[in-house]
C-alpha positions, 0 to 999 in steps of 0.5 A, a space after each residue: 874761441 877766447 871766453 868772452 864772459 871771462 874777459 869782461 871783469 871788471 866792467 865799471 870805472 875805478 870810482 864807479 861809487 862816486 860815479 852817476 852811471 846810466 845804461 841800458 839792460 834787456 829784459 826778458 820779462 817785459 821783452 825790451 830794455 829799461 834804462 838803468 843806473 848803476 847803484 852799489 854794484 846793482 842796476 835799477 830800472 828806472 823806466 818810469 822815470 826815463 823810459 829812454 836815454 835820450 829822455 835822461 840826457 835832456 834832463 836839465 841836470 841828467 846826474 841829478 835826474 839819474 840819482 833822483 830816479 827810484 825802481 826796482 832792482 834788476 840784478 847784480 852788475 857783476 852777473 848781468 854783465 856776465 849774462 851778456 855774452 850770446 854763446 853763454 846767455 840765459 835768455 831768461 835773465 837779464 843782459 847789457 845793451 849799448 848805452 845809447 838809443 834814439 841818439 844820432 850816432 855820429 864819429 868825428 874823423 881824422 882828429 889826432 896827428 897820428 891817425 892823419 898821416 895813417 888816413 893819407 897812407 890808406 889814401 895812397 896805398 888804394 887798400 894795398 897793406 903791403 905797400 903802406 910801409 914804403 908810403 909811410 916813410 914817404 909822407 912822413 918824410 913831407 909832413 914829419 911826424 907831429 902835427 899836434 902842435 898845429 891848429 887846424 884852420 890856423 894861418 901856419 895850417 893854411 901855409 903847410 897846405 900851400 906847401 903840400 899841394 905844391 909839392 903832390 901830396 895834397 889829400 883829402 885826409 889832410 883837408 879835413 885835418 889840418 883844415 877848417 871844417 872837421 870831419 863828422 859823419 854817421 857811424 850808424 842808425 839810433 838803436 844799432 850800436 852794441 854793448 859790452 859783451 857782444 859780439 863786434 862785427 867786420 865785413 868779410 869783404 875786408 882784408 885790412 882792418 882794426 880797432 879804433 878805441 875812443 871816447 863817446 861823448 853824449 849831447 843833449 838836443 840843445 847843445 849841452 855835452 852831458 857825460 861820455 863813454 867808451 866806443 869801438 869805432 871799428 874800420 875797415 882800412 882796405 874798403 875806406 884806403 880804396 875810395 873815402 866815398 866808400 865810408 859808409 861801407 867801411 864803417 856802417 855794418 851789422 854790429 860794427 858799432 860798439 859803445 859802453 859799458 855804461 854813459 857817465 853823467 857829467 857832474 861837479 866831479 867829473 866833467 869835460 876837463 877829465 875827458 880832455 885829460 884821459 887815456 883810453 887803453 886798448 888790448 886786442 887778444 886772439 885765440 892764436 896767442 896774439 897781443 896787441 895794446 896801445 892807447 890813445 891820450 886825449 890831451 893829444 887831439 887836434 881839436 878840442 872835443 867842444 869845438 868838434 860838438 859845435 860842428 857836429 850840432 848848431 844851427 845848421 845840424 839839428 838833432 832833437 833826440 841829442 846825438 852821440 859823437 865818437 872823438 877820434 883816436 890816435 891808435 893806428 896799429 902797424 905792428 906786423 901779425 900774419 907776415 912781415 909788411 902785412 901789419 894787422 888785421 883782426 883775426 876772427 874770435 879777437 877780444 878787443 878790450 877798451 878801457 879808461 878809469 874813469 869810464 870802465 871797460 868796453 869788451 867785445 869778441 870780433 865775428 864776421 857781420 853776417 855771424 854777428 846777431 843781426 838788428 832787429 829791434 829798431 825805433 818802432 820796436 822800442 816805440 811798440 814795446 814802450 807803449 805796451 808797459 804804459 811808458 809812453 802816454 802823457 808824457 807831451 811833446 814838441 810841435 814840428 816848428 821846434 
């Protein structure tokens, strides 16, 4: 099995020292996690100030919260991570958990060019890998290749539709890119995202599947996008190629959800216009000698990854715990592993390495779902386990109205 401890070095951006870092750590002495922040290469709790993410995301400046936090050291970052892995995990020591809590975790779909001629390829192909390289030449030769340069819900948009439909090759996938309204749903419940160094989960039911590395960006309850950080939005091509009602099978199962190492706080140095401009690197190793690596630019998405919050959160869309909303991804593999025409498929035991510099590295080892840890510790357990270390009393509320 590929070492997944030795894999995870470095964990932390290239300027992790000018960064306001925020995670979540497991820790056996209280059994549950502290919110932590990232401090000269340590990690600090900082529960008593925030006992929860979603606290310190709706902080009206949550950098500034997040530095302004004191509490005690909880270990090394370097040794921490290296606790995490389960196969090689003291249980007596701390480790790393996904950076996220009672957020809704919410994907947007279908937002880059390369990755909707793949979704309509899955449409038509019903699953088949085999038969999806004959239909990529077919609807490549009707849509081209580059659509980055058309804006959804434009007139030129509206046209190319006309044109599609009156041709046969109308899809869904294309509605959703190329039309008005995007597609946002539910990757997973709050608390069932994993973290860095855990193992990532795929149903094995599927035959046909890959990584989706993307850019995770963190929403604040009224609207306000306060940092980001990297996710592994795992899919199952064949389940979602045979019906999109199957979506929720293809994309919400035990550990299929990846996101970390840590969120980055947006600040005067690090903002949406540095997400709008970053690349997110993607390597798949397997134990068979396989490597596969690609990388995903966000300077190429269809639509602005504010345009994509504004649909997910409005006055219609409420969350009041905030949300977590995965960017989309341009990396779609073809790149044949087992035979010609198969293309890829993950292989039990890969190691999927997302990374970015400004974001860190995102690592996690591919295990079939019901081999992965399975959930257990849900909003009732953190609820429980908050109240028994004092975290919650006195910390008021809103009325149900608002």
């Amino acid at each position: 099995m590929t070492d997944l401890a030795e894999a995870l070095h470095p964990v932390l951006p290239e300027d992790a020292d000018r960064a306001a870092l925020a995670g979540r750590a497991w820790l056996p002495a209280v059994a549950g996690p502290a919110v932590v922040a990232v401090r000269d290469g340590r990690l600090h709790d900082i529960s008593a100030a925030f006992p929860t993410i979603r606290d310190l995301c709706e902080a009206p400046d949550p950098a500034a919260a997040l530095r302004a936090a004191d509490g005690p050291a909880v270990g090394t970052v370097a040794a921490v991570a290296a606790n995490t892995p389960p196969e090689s995990r003291d249980p007596a020591q701390p480790w790393l958990l996904a950076p996220v809590d009672l957020q809704a975790v919410k994907a947007a779909g279908v937002t880059f060019a390369i990755s909707l001629i793949e979704r309509v390829i899955e449409e038509k192909a019903r699953g088949d890998a085999a038969a999806a390289i004959a239909i990529r030449a077919e609807v490549t030769a009707l849509v081209g290749d580059d659509l980055a340069r058309l804006r959804p819900g434009s007139a030129e948009a509206a046209r190319l539709k006309e044109v599609l439909t009156a041709s046969g090759a109308w899809s869904q996938y294309l509605e959703v890119g190329i039309g008005p309204d995007a597609e946002i749903f539910t990757k997973c419940q709050p608390m069932a995202a994993v973290g860095t160094g855990m193992e990532a989960g795929l149903h094995p039911a599927s035959s046909w599947n890959n990584p989706e590395p993307e850019v995770v960006l963190a929403v604040a309850s009224d609207g306000r996008i306060v940092g980001a950080t990297l996710g592994n939005d795992v899919n199952l091509r064949d389940v979602e190629g045979r019906s999109a009602l199957l979506l929720g099978k293809a994309k919400d199962n035990n550990a299929s959800c990846a996101i970390g190492p840590f969120l980055r706080l947006f600040d005067a140095g690090f903002g949406l216009d540095a997400i709008r401009a970053v690349t997110v690197s993607l390597e798949v190793a397997g134990a068979d000698g396989f490597r596969l690596t690609g990388s995903s630019a966000l300077a190429r998405i269809s639509r602005d990854p504010a345009d994509l919050v504004a649909q997910m959160l409005n006055p219609h869309h409420r969350y009041p715990d905030g949300a977590v909303l995965f960017l989309g991804t341009m990396f779609a593999p073809v790149q044949d592993r087992d035979a010609p025409g198969q293309g890829f498929t993950h292989h039990r035991g890969d190691i999927v390495t997302i990374a970015a510099p400004g974001l860190g590295r995102l690592v996690n080892r591919m295990a079939p779902t019901d081999a992965c840890a399975p959930w257990r510790f849900g909003v009732a357990a953190l609820m429980r386990n908050l109240a028994a270390r004092g975290l919650l009393p006195g910390r008021g509320g809103v009325s149900p109205g608002g």
